[in-house]
VMD Tcl script that draws the C-alpha trace (Angstrom):
set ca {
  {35.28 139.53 3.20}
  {35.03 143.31 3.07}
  {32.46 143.30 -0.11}
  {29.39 141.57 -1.10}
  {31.76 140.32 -4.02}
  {34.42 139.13 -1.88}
  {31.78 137.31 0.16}
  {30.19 135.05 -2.73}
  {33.53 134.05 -3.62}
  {34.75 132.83 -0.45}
  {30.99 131.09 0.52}
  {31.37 129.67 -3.25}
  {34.54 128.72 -2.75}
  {33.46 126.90 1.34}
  {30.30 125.06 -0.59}
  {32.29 123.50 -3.67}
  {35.13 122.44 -0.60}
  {32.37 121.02 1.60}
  {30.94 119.20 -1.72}
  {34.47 117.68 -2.17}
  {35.11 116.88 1.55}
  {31.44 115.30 2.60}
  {30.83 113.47 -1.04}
  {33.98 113.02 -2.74}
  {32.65 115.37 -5.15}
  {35.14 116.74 -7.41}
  {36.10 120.47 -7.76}
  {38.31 123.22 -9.28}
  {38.21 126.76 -7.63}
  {39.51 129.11 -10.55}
  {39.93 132.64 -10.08}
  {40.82 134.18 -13.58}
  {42.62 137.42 -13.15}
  {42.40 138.33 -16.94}
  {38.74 138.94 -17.31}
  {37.57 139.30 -20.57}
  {34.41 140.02 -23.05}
  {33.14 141.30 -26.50}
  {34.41 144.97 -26.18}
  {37.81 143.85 -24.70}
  {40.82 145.41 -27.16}
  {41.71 142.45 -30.06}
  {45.59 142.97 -28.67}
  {44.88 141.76 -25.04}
  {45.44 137.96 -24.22}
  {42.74 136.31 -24.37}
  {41.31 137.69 -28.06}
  {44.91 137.28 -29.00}
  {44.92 133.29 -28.11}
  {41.38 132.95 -29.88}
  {42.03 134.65 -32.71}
  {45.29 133.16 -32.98}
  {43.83 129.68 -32.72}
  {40.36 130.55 -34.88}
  {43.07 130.98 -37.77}
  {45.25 128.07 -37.29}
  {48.40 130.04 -36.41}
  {50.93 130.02 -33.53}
  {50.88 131.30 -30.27}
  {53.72 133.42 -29.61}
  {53.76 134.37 -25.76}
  {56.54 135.57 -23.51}
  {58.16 133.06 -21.76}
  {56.70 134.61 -18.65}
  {60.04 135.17 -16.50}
  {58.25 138.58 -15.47}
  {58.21 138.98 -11.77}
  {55.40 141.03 -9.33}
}
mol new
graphics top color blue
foreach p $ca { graphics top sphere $p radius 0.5 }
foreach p [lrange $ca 0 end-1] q [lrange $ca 1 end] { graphics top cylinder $p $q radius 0.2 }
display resetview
């Protein structure tokens, strides 16, 4: 890891592994690439799905073909 940052992840991400490997213990490593919060724009994602469900409406999304 080149960063402070990068380094919590990865020893995060070798505890919860060791957890799981020496006691079974069960885990999830998630690494959410659409960060989100109170001043994000209402027309990104994640306010979109919220708001969306908050009113009892459907979702419509793409039906995420895009490539990178």
């Amino acid at each position: 890891p080149n960063s402070p940052y990068a380094l919590v992840k990865q020893l995060t991400t070798n505890t919860s592994m060791m957890l799981y490997r020496n006691y079974g213990f069960p885990i999830m490593v998630v690494r959410p690439g659409n960060l989100f919060g109170p001043l994000q724009n209402k027309d990104k994602f994640i306010p979109y799905v919220v708001g969306q469900l908050r009113s009892g409406l459907p979702l419509n999304v793409s039906p995420c073909e895009q490539k990178r």
